[in-house]
C-alpha positions in Angstrom: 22.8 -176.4 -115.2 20.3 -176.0 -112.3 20.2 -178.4 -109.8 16.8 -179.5 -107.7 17.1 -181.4 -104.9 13.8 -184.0 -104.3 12.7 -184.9 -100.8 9.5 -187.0 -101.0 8.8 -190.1 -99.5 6.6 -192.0 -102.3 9.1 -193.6 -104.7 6.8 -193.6 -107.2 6.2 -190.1 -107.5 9.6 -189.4 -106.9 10.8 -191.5 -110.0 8.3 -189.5 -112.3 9.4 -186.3 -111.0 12.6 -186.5 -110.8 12.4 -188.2 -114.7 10.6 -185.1 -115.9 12.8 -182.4 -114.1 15.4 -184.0 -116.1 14.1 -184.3 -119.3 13.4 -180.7 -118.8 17.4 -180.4 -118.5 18.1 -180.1 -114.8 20.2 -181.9 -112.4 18.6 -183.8 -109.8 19.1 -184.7 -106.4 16.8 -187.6 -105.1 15.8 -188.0 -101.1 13.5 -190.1 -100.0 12.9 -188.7 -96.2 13.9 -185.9 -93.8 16.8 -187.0 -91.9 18.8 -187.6 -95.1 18.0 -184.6 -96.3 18.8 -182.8 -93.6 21.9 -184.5 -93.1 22.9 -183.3 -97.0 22.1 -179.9 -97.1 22.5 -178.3 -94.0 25.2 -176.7 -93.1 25.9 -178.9 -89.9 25.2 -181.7 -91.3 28.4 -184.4 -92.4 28.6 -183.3 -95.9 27.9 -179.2 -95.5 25.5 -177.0 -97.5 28.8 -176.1 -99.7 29.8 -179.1 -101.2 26.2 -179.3 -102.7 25.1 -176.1 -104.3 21.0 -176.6 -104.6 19.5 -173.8 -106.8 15.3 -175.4 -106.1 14.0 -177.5 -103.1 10.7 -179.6 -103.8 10.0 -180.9 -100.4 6.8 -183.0 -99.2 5.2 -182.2 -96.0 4.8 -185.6 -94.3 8.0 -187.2 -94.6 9.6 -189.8 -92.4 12.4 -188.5 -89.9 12.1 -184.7 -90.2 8.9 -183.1 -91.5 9.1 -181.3 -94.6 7.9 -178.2 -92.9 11.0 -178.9 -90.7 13.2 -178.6 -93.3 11.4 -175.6 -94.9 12.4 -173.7 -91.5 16.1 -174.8 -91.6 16.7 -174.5 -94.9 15.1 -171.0 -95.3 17.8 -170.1 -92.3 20.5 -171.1 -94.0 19.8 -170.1 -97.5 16.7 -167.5 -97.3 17.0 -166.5 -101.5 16.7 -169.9 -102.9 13.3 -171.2 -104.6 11.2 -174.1 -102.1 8.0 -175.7 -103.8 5.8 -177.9 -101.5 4.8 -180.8 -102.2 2.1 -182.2 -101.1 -1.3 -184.4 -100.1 -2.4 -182.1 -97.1 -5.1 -179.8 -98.4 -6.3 -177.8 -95.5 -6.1 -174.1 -95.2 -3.9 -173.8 -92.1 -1.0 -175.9 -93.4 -0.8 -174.1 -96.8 -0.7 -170.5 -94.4 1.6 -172.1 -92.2 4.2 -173.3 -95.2 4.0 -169.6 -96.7 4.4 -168.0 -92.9 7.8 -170.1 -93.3 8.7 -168.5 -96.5 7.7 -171.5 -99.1 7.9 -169.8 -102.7 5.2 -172.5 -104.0 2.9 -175.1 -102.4 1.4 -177.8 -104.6 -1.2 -180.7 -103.6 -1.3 -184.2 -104.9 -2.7 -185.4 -107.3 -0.5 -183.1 -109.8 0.7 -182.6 -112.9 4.1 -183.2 -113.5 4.4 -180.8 -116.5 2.6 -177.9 -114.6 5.1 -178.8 -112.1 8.0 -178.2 -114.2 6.6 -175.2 -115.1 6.7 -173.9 -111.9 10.2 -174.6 -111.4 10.9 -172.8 -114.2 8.8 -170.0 -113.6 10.7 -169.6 -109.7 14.3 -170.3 -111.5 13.6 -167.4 -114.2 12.7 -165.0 -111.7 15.4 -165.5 -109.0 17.9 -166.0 -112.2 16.9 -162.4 -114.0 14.9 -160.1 -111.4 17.7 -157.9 -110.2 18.1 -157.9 -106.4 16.8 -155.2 -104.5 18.9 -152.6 -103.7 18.0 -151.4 -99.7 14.2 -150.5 -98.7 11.6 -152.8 -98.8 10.1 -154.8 -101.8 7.5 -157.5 -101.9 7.6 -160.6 -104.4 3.4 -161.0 -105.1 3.7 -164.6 -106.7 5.8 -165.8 -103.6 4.2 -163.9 -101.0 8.1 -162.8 -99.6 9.0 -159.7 -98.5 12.4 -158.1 -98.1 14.3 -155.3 -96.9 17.8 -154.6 -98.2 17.4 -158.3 -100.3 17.0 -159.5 -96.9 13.8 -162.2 -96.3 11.3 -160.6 -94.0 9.0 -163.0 -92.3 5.5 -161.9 -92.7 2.0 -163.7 -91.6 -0.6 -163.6 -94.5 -2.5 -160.7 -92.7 0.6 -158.9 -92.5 1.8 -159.5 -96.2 -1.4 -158.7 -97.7 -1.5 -155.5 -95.3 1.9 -154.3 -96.8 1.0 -155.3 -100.1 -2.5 -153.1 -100.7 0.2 -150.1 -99.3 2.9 -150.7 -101.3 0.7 -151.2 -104.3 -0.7 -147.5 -103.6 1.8 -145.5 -102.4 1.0 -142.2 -101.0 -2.7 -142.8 -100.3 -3.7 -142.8 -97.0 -6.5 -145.4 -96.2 -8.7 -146.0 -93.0 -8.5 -148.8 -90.4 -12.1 -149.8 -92.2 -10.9 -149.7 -95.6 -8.0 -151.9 -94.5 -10.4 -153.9 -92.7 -12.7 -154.6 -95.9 -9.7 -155.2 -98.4 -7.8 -157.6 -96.4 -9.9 -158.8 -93.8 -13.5 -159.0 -95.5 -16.7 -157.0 -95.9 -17.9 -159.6 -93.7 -15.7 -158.8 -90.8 -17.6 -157.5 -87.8 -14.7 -157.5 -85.2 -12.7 -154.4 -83.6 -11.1 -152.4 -86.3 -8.3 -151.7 -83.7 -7.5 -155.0 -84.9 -5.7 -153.2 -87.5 -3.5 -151.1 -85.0 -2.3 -154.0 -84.0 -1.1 -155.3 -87.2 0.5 -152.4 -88.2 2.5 -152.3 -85.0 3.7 -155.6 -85.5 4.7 -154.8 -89.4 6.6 -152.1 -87.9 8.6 -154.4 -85.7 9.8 -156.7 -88.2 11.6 -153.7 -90.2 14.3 -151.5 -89.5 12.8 -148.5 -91.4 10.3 -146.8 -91.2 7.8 -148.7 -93.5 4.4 -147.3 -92.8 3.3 -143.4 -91.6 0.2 -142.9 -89.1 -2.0 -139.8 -90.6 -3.0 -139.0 -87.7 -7.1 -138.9 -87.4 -7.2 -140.4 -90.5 -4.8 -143.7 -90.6 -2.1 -145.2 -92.4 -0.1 -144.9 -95.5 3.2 -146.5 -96.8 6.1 -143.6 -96.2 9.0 -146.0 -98.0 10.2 -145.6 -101.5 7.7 -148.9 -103.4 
């Protein structure tokens, strides 16, 4: 049996989510702020990150103590495979980047749907439960926006993922800084294309391979195995 820990702040909505992850057949750990949570499942906390296995995180943003963005961070550290949903009232753009920049699997604003919330958890479970890990190189989950390299988590800004991605999703084509300019930045982009030089040198840092080729005169292609 899976078990999901819940870290939000609102009793009532922790009560009906924690009810419906259980009638879904799942163990559940219940958390009402940051601090405790941190205290339970980290590993230098009083009770370590091994005598609770957690196989799903739901964590709200604005919790008392420590943030939930916080505990994204420390949690991803420690245990950079396992499934973490957001949770949470704050809609804007920038916080939703920010939690996926920190390597959030799912983000999901209030007012929800409890069943469609199951589902996700579900969804996340199935896939880290039956995809088989990757075997060295680099690979790139789509739903999760995570990359890895050797089953290693890479940390990736959106720019970046959505760089590697269009490569990796046409491997062997060679594509121009204004073609990679117009898929992942916009048509309506009027800015330096060197912009994209400077993406792709920063891709290139945060792997130990070589991920992408320069063609030279021409500009960049993927030069791993996809």
């Amino acid at each position: 049996m899976n078990t999901i820990a819940v870290v939000e702040d609102d009793r009532h909505i922790n009560e009906v989510v924690t009810e419906y992850l259980k009638e879904a057949g799942y163990e559940v750990i219940s958390v009402s702020d940051g601090q405790t949570a941190q205290e339970m499942f980290l590993p230098e906390a009083n009770i370590t990150a091994n005598d609770i296995t957690v196989d799903l995180y739901i964590l709200d943003i604005m919790l008392p103590g420590v943030t939930g963005l916080s505990l994204l961070k420390a949690i991803r550290e420690n245990e950079p495979k396992v499934p973490i949903i957001m949770l949470t009232a704050v809609l804007d753009e920038y916080t939703q980047l920010l939690s996926f920049d920190e390597l959030a699997d799912d983000y999901i604003t209030k007012p929800f749907s409890p069943k469609v919330l199951v589902k996700r958890v579900q969804a996340l479970l199935r896939r880290r439960n039956t995809a088989p890990a990757p075997k060295g190189g680099v690979y790139i989950d789509t739903d999760s926006y995570l990359a890895y390299e050797s089953g290693l988590p890479v940390k990736l800004t959106l720019r970046e993922f959505e760089l590697l991605k269009l490569l990796m999703q046409n491997p062997g084509m060679v594509f121009t800084r204004q073609q990679l300019l117009d898929s992942v930045w916009g048509y309506d982009y009027f800015g330096d294309e060197r912009v994209v030089d400077v993406h792709i040198k920063n891709l290139r840092k945060k792997f130990s391979g070589q991920v992408i080729a320069t063609v030279k005169g021409v500009g960049y292609r993927l030069d791993v195995e996809a």
